[in-house]
C-alpha positions in Angstrom: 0.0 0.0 0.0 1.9 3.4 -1.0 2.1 6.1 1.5 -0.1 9.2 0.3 2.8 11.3 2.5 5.0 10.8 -0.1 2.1 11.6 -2.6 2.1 15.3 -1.8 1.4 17.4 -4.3 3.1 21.0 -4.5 0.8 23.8 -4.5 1.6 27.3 -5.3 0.0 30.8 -4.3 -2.3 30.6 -7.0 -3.6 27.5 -6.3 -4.4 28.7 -3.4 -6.5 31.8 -3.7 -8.2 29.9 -6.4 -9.1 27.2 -3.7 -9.7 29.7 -1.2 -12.2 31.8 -3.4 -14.0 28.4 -4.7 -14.5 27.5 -1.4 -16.0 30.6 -0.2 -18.4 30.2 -3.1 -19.1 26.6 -2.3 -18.1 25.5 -5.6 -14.5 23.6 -4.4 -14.1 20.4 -6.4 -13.8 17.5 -4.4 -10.4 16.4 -5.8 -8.9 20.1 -4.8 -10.4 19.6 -1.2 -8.5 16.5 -0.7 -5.6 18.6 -2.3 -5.5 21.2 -0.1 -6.2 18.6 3.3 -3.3 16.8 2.1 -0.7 19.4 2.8 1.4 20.2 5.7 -0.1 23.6 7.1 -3.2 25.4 6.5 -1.6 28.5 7.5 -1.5 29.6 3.7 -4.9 28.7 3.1 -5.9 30.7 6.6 -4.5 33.4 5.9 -5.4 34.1 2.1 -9.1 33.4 3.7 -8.7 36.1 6.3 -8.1 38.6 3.6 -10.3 37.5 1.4 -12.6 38.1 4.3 -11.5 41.7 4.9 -11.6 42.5 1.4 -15.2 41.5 0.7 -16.3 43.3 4.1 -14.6 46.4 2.8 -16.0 46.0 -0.3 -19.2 46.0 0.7 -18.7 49.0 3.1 -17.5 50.8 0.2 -20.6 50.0 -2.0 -23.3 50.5 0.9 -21.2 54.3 1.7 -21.9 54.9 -2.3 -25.4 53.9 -2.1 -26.1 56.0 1.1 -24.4 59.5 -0.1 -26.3 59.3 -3.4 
């Protein structure tokens, strides 16, 4: 039986935000969730999540602000 340690697949910075965002949307494919559970630390995956957080809050401060002074 192989050891799926050794079957660790290297993911960059891109793959990451794009797994972040599809998760956010629910749309995460099943083979890029076991991906992304497979590696060493979620920190990455964490932290792009936290901004992505702050960035959509901000966002939609920015578009309620619009809407209210018009």
């Amino acid at each position: 039986m192989p050891n799926t340690d050794n079957n660790k697949e290297n993911v960059g910075f891109i793959d990451i935000v794009k797994s972040v965002f599809a998760a956010m949307f629910g749309v995460q494919s099943d083979k890029n969730r076991q991906r992304d559970f497979k590696q060493s630390s979620m920190v990455p995956y964490i932290v792009v999540g936290v901004v992505f957080v702050v960035l959509f809050v901000l966002g939609l401060m920015a578009i309620v602000s619009v809407v209210i002074s018009a």
